[in-house]
ROLOMAR-612837 format. One record per atom (N, C-alpha, C): atom name; residue in one letter; x, y, z. Coordinates in steps of 0.1 Angstrom, whole numbers. Atoms other than C-alpha are relative to their C-alpha. Example, Ala and Ser with C-alpha at 12.3 -4.5 7.8 and 13.67 -1.06 7.14 Angstrom:
BEGIN
+-------+--------+-------+-------+-------+
: atome : residu :     X :     Y :     Z :
+-------+--------+-------+-------+-------+
:     N :      A :     9 :   -12 :     0 :
:    CA :      A :   123 :   -45 :    78 :
:     C :      A :     9 :    12 :     0 :
:     N :      S :    -9 :   -11 :     0 :
:    CA :      S :   137 :   -11 :    71 :
:     C :      S :    -8 :    11 :     8 :
+-------+--------+-------+-------+-------+
***
This chain:
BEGIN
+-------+--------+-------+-------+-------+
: atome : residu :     X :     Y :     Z :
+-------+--------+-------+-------+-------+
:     N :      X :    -4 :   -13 :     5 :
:    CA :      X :   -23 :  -148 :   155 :
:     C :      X :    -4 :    10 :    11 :
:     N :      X :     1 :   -10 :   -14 :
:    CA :      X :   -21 :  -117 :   179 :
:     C :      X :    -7 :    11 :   -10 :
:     N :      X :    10 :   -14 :     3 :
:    CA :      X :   -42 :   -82 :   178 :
:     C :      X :     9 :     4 :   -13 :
:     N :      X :   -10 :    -4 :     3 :
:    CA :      X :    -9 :   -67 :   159 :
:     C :      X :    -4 :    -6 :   -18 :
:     N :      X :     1 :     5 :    16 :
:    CA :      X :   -13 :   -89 :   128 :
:     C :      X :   -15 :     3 :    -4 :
:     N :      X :    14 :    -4 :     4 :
:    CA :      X :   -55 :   -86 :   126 :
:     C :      X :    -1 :    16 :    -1 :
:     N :      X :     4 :   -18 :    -3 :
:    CA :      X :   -49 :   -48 :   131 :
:     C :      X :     6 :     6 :   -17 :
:     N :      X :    -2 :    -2 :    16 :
:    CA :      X :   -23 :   -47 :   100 :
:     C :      X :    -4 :    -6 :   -13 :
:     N :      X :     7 :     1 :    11 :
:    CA :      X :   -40 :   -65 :    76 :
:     C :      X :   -11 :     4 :    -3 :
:     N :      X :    10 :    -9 :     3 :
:    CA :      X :   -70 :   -48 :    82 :
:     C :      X :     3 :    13 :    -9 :
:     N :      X :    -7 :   -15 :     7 :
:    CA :      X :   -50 :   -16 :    75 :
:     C :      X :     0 :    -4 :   -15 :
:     N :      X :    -2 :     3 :    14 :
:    CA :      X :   -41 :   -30 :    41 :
:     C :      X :   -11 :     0 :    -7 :
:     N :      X :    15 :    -3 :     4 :
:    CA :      X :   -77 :   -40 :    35 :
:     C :      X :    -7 :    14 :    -5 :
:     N :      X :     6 :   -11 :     1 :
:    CA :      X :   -88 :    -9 :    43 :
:     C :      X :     3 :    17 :   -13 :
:     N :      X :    -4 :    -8 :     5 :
:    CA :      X :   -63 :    10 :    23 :
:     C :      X :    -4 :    -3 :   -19 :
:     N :      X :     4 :     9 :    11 :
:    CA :      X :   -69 :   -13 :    -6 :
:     C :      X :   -10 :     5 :    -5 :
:     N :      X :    12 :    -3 :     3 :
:    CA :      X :  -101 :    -3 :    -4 :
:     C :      X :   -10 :    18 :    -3 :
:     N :      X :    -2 :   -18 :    -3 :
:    CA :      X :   -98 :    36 :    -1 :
:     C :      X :     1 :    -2 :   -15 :
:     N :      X :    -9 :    -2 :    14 :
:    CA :      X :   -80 :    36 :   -35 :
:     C :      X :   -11 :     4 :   -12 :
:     N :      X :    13 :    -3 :    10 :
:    CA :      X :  -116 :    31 :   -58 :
:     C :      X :    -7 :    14 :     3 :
:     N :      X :     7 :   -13 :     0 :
:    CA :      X :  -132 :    59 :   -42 :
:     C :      X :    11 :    14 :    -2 :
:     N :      X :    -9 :   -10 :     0 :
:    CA :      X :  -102 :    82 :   -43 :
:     C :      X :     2 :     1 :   -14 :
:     N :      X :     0 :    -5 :    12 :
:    CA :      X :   -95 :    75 :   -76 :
:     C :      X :   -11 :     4 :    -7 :
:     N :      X :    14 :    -3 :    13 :
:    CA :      X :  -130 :    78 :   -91 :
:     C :      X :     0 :    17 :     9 :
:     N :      X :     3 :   -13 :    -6 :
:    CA :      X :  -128 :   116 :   -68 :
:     C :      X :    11 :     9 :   -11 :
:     N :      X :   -12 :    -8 :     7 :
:    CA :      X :   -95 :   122 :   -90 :
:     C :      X :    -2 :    -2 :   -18 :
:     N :      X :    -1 :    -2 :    18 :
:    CA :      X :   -99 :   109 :  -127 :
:     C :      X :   -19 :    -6 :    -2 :
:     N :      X :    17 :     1 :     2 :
:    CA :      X :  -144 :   105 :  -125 :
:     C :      X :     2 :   -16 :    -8 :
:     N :      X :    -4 :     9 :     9 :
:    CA :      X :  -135 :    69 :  -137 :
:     C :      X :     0 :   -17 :    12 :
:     N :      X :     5 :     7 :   -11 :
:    CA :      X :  -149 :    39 :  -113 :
:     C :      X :     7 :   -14 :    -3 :
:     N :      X :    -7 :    11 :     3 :
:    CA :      X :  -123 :    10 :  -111 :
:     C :      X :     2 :    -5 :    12 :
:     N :      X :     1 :     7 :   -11 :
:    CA :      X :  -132 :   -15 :   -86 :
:     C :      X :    16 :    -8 :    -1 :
:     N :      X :   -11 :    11 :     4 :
:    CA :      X :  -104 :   -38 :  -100 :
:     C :      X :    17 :     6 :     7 :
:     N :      X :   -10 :    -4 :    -4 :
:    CA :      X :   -81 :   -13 :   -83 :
:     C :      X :     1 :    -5 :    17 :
:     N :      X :     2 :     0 :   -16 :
:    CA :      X :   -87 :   -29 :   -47 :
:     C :      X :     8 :   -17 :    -2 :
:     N :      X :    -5 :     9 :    -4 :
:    CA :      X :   -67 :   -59 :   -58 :
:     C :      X :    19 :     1 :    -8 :
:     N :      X :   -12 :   -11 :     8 :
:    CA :      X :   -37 :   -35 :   -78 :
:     C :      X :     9 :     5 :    10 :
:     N :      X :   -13 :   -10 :    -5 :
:    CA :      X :    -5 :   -21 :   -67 :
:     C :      X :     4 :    16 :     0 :
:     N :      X :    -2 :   -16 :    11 :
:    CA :      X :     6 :    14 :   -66 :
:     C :      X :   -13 :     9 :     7 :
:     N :      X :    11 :   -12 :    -2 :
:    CA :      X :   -20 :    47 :   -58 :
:     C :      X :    -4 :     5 :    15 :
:     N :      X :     2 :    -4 :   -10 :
:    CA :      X :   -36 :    62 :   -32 :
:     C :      X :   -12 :    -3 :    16 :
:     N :      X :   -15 :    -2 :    -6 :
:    CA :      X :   -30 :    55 :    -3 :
:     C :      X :    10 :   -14 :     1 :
:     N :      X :    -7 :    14 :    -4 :
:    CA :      X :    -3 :    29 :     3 :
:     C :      X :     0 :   -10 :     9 :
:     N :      X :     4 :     9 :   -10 :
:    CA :      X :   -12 :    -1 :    17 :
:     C :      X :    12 :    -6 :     6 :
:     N :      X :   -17 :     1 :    -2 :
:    CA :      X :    25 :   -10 :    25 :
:     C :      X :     2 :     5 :    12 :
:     N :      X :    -7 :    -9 :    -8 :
:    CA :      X :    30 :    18 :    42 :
:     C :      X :   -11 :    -2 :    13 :
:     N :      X :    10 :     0 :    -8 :
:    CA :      X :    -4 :    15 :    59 :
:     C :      X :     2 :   -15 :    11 :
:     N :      X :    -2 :    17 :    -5 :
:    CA :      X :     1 :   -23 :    72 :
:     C :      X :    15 :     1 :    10 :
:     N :      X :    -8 :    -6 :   -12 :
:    CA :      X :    35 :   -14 :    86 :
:     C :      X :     1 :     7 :    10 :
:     N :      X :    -4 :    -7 :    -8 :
:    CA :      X :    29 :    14 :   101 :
:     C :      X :    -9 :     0 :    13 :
:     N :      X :     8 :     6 :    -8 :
:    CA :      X :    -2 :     0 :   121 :
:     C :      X :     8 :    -9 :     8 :
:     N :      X :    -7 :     5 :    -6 :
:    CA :      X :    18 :   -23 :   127 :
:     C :      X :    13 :     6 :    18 :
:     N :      X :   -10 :   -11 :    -5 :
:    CA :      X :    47 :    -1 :   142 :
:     C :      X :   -10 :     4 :    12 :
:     N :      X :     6 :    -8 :    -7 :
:    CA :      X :    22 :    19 :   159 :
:     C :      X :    -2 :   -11 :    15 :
:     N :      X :     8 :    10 :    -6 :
:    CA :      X :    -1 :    -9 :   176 :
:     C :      X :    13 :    -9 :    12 :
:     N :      X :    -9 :     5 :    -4 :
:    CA :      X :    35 :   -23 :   185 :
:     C :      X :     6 :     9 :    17 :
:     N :      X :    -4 :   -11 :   -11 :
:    CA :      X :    45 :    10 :   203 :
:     C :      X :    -7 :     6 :     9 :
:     N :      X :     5 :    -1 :   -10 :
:    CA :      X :    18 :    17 :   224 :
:     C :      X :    -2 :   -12 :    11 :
:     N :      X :     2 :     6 :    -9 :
:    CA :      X :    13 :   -21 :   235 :
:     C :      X :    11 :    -1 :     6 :
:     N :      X :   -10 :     0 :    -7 :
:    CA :      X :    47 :   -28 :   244 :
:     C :      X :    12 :     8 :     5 :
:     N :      X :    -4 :    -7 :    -7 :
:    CA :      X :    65 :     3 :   245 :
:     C :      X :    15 :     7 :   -12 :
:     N :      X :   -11 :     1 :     8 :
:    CA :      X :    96 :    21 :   223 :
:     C :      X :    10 :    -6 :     7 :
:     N :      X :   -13 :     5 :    -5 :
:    CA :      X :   126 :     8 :   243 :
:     C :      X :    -1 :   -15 :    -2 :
:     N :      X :    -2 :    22 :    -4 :
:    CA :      X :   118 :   -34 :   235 :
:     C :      X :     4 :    -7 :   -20 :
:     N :      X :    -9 :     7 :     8 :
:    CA :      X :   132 :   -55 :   208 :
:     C :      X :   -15 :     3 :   -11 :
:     N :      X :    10 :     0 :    13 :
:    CA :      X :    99 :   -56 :   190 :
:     C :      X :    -6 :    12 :    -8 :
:     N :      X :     0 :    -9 :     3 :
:    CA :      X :    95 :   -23 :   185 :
:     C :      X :     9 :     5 :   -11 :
:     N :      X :   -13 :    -4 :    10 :
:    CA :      X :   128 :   -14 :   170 :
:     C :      X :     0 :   -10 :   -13 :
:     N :      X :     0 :     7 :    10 :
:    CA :      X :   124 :   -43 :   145 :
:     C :      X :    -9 :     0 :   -10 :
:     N :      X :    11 :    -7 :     6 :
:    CA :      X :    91 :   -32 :   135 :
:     C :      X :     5 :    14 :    -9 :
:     N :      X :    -4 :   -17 :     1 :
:    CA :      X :   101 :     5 :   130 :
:     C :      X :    13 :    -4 :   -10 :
:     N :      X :   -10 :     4 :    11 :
:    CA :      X :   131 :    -9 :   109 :
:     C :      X :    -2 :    -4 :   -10 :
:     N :      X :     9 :     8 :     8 :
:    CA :      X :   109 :   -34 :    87 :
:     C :      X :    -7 :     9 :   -10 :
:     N :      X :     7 :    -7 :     5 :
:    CA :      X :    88 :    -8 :    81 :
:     C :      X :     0 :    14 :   -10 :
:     N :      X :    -2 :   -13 :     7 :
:    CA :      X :   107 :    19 :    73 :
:     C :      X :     8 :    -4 :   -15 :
:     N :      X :    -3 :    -1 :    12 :
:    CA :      X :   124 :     1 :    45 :
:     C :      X :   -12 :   -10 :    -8 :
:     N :      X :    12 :     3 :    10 :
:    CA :      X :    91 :   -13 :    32 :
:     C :      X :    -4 :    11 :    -6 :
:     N :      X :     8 :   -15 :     3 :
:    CA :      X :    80 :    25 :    31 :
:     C :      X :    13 :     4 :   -14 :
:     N :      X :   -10 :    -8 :    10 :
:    CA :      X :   115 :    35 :    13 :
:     C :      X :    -4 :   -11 :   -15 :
:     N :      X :     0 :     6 :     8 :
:    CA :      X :   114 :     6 :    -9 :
:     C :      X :   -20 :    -3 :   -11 :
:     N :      X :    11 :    -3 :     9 :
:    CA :      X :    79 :    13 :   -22 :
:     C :      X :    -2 :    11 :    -8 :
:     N :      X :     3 :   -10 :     6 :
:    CA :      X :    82 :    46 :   -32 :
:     C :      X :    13 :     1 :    -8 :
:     N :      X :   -14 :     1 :    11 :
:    CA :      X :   119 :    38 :   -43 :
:     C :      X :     4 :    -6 :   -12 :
:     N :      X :     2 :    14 :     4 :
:    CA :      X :   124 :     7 :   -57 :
:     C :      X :   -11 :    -1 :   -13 :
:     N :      X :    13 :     2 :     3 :
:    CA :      X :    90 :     1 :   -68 :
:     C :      X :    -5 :     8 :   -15 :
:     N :      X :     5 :   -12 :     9 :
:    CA :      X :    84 :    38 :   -82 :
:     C :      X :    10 :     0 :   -13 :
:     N :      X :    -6 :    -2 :     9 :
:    CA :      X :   112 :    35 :  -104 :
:     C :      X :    -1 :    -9 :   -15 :
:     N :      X :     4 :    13 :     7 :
:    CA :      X :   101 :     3 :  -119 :
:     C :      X :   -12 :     3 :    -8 :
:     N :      X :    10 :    -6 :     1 :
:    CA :      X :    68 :    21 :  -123 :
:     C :      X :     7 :     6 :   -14 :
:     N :      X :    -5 :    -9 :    10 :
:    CA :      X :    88 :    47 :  -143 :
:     C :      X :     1 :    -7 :   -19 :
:     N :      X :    -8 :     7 :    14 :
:    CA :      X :   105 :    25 :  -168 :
:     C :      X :   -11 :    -7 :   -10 :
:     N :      X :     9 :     7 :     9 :
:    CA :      X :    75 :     6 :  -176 :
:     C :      X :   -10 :     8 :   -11 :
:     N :      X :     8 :    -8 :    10 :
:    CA :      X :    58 :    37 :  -188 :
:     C :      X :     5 :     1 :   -11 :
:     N :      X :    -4 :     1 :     8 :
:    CA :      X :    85 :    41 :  -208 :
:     C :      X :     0 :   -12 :   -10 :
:     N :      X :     4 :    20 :    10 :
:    CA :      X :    86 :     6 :  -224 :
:     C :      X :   -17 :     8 :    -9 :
:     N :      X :    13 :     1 :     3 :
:    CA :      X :    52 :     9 :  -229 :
:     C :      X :    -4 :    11 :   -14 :
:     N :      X :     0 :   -15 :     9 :
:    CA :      X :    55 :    46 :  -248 :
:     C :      X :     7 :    -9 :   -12 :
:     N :      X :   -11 :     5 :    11 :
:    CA :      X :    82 :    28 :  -270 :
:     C :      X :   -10 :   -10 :    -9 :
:     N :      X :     5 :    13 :    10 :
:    CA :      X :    60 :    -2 :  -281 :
:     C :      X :   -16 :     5 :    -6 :
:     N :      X :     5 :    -9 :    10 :
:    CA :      X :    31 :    25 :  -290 :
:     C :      X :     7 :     9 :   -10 :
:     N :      X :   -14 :   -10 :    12 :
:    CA :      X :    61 :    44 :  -310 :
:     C :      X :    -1 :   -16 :   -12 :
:     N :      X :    -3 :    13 :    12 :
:    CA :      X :    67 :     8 :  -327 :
:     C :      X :   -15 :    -1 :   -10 :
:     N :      X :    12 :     5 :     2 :
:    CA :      X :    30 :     1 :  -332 :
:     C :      X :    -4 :     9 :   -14 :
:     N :      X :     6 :   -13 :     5 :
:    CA :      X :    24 :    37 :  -349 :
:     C :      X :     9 :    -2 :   -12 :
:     N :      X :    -5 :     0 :     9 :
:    CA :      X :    56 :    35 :  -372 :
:     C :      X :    -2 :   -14 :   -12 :
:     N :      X :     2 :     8 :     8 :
:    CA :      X :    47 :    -2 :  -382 :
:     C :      X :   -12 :     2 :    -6 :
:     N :      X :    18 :    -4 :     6 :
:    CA :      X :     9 :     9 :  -392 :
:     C :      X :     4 :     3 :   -15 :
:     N :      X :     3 :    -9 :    14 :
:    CA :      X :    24 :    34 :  -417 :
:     C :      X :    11 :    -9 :   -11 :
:     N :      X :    -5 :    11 :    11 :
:    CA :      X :    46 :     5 :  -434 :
:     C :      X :    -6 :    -4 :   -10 :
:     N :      X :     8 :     5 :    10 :
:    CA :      X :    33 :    -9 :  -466 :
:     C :      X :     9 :   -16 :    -1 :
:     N :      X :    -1 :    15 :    -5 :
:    CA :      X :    52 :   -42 :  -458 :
:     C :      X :    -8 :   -10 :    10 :
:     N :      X :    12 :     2 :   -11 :
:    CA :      X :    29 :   -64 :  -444 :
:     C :      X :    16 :    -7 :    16 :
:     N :      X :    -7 :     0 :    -9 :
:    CA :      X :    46 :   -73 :  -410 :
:     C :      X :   -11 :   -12 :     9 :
:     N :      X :     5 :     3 :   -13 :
:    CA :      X :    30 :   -99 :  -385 :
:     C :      X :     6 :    -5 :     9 :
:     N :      X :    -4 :     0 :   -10 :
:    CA :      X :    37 :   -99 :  -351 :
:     C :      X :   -11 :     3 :    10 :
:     N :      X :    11 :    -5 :   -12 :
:    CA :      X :    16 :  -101 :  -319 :
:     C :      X :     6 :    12 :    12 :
:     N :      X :    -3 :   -10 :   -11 :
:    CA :      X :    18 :   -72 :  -295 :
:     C :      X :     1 :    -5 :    11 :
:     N :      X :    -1 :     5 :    -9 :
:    CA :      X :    32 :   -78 :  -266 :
:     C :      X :   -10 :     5 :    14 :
:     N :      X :     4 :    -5 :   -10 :
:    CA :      X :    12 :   -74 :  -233 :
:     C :      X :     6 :    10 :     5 :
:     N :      X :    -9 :   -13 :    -4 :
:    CA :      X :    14 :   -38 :  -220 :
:     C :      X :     3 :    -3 :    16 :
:     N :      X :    -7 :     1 :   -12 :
:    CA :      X :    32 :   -39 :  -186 :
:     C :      X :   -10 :     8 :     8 :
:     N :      X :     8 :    -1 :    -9 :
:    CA :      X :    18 :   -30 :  -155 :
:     C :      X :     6 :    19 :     4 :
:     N :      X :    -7 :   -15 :     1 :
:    CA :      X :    23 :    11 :  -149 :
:     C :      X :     1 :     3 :    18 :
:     N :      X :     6 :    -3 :   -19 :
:    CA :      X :    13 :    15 :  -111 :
:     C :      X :     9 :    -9 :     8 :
:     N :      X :    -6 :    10 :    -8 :
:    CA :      X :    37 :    -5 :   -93 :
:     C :      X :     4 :     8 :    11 :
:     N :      X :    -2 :    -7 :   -15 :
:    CA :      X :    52 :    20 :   -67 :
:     C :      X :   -10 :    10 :     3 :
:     N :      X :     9 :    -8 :    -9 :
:    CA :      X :    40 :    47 :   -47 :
:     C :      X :    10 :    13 :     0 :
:     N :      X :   -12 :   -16 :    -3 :
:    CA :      X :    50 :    88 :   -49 :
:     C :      X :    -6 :     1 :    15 :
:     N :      X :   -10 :    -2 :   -11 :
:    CA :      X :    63 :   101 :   -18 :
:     C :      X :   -11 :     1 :    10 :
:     N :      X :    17 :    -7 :    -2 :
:    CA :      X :    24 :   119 :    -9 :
:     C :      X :    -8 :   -16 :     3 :
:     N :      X :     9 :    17 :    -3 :
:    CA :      X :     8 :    79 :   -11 :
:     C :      X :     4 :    -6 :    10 :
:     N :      X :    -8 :     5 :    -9 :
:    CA :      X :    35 :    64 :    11 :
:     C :      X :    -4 :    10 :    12 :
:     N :      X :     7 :    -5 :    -8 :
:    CA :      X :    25 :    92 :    36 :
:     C :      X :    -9 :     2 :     7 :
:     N :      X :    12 :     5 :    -3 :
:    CA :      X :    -8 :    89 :    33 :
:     C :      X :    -5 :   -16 :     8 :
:     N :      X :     0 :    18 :     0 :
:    CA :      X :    -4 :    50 :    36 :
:     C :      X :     5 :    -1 :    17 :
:     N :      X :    -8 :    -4 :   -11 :
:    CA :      X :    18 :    59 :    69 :
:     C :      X :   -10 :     5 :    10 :
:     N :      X :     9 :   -11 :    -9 :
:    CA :      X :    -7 :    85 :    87 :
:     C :      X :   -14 :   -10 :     1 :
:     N :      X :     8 :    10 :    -2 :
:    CA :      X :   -37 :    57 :    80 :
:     C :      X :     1 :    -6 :    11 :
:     N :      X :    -5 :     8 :    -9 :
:    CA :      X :   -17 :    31 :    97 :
:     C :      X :     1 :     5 :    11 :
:     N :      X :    -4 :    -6 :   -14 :
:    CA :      X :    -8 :    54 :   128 :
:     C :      X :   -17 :    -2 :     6 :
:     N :      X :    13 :    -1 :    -5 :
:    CA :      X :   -43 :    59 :   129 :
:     C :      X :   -11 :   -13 :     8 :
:     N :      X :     8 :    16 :    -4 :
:    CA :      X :   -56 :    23 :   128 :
:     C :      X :    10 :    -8 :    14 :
:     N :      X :    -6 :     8 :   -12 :
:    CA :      X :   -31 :    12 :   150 :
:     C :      X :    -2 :     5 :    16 :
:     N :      X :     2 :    -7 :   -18 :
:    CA :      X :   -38 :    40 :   182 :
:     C :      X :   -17 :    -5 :     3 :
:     N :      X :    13 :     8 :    -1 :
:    CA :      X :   -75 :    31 :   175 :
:     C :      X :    -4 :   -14 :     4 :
:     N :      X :    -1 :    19 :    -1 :
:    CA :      X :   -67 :   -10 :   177 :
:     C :      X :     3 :     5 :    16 :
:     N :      X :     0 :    -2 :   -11 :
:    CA :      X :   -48 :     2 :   204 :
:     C :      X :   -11 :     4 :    10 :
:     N :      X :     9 :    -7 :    -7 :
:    CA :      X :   -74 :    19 :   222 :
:     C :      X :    -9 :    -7 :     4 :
:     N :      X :     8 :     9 :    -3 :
:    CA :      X :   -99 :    -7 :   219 :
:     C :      X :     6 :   -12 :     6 :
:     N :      X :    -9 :     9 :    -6 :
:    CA :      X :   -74 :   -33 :   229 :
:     C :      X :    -2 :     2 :    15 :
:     N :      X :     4 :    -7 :   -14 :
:    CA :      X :   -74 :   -12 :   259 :
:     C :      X :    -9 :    -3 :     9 :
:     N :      X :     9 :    -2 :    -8 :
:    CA :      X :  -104 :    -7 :   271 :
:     C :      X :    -5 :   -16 :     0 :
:     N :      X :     2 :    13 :    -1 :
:    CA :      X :  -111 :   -49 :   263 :
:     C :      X :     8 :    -6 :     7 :
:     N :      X :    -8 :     7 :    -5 :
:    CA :      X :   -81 :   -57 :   285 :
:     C :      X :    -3 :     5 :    14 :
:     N :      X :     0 :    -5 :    -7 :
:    CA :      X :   -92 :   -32 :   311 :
:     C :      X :   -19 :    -8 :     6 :
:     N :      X :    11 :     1 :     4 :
:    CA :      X :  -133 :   -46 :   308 :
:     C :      X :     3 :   -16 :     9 :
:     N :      X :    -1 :    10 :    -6 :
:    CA :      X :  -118 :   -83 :   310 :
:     C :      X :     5 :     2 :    15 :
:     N :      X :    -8 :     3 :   -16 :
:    CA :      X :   -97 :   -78 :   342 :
:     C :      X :    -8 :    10 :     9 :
:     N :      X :    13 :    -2 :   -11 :
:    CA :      X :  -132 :   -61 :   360 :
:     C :      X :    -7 :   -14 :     0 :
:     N :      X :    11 :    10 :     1 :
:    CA :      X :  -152 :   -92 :   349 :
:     C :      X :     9 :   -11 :    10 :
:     N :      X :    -1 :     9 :    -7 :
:    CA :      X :  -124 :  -113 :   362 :
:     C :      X :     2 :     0 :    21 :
:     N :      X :    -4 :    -5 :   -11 :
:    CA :      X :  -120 :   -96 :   394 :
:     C :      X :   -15 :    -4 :    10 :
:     N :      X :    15 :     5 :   -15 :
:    CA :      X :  -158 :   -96 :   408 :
:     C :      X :    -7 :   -13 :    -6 :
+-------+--------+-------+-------+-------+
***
């Protein structure tokens, strides 16, 4: 495996890992379990590609094949998370509203009724527009920094091999 791939999964990691403290800053509510969840702030998606992307464009350069395929990849991972994704998100809330509407109207029945409730769906699957950006500006970040060290370890080796 090359720097490129250790640089974006870290990003992921890292983003992954952002998400508990951000949300316990936004709803006071400490949910570790969200470091292995879809969906919130910031996007790991977006973060992983765009390190990617980045890490790509400083080592090799924008004008090379690996670049442009990156930067393609990535951009419809980013669309398709906040698109795709978010919409899926949507519907499920809905569902989910619907089968508390059922739950509430069957209560006030005097027929007995049994039925197991079905598992509530998962709400968080994509990412608004603000996460995906966030997830984006990370990545840039982790990637000029990989880069950077990359750098100065490539410039470090070829003194050592020299004298």
């Amino acid at each position: 495996m090359n720097k490129g791939v250790y640089l974006a999964l870290f990003s992921i990691g890292l983003a992954q890992g952002m998400k508990i403290p951000i949300h316990y800053v936004k709803k006071k509510e400490w949910r570790p379990e969200l470091f292995f969840g879809t969906g919130g702030m910031p996007s790991s998606h977006s973060a992983g590609v765009s390190t990617l992307t980045t890490y790509i464009a400083l080592q090799r350069g924008l004008p090379t094949f690996d670049f442009a395929l990156s930067l393609v990849y990535g951009l419809i991972v980013m669309y398709d998370a906040q698109g795709v994704r978010r919409q899926t998100g949507e519907l499920t809330l809905k569902v989910n509203s619907m089968n508390d509407l059922i739950d509430k109207i069957q209560k006030d029945e005097s027929v007995e009724f049994k039925q197991e409730s079905p598992k509530r769906l998962k709400e968080m699957l994509g990412h608004q527009p603000e996460e995906v950006i966030g997830g984006a500006l990370m990545g840039v970040l982790v990637g000029v920094i990989g880069h950077l060290c990359t750098k100065k370890n490539r410039k470090s080796s070829i003194f050592k091999v020299r004298f």
